[in-house]
C-alpha positions in Angstrom: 132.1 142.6 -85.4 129.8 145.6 -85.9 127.0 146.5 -83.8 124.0 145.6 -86.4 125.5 142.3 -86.5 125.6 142.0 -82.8 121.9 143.3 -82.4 120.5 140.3 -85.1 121.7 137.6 -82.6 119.6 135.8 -79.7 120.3 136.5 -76.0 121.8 132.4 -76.2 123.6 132.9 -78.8 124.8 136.6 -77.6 126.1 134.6 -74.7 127.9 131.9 -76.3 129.3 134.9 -78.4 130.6 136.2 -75.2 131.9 133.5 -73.7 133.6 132.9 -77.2 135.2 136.7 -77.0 136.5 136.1 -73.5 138.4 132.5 -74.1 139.9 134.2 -77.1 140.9 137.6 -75.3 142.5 135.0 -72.4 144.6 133.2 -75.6 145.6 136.5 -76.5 146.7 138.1 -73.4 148.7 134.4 -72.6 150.6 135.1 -76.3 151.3 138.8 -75.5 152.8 138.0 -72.0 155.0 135.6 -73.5 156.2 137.7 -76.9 153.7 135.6 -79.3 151.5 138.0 -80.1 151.6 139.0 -84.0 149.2 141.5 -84.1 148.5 143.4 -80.4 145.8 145.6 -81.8 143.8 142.7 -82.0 144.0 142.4 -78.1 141.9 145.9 -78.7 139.2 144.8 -80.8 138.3 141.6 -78.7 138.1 143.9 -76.1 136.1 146.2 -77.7 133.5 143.1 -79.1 133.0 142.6 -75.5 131.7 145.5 -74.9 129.7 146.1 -77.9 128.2 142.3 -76.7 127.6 143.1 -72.9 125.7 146.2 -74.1 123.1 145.0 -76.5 122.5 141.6 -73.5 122.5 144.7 -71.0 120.2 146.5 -73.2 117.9 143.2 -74.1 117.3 142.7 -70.3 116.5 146.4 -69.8 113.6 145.8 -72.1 112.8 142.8 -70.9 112.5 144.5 -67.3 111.0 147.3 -68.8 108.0 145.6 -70.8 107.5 143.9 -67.5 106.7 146.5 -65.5 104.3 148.0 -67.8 102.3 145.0 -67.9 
């Protein structure tokens, strides 16, 4: 998922989409440990997502904190 995309969502549904990424990043670690895993690089981009995700929600509440000390 690219970073645009990631900036165009909500902070509800930026969560969700979090909560989403880490479920799927616990699947994947659970098929890697027991030799399921088809594709491991994918265990990178979830991880990646995650970040990319916990950066625009850190960066939405920075604003948010921001705007209300200007006020």
């Amino acid at each position: 998922m690219k970073a645009s995309e990631i900036r165009e969502l909500s902070e509800t549904e930026l969560n969700d989409k979090l909560r989403d990424l880490k479920a799927d990043l616990f699947n994947l670690r659970f098929q890697h440990a027991i030799n399921q895993l088809e594709n491991p690089l994918r265990l990178n981009l979830v991880k990646k997502d995650i970040a990319r995700v916990k950066t625009v929600l850190r960066e939405l509440q920075s604003a948010g904190t921001a705007a209300g000390r200007r006020s």
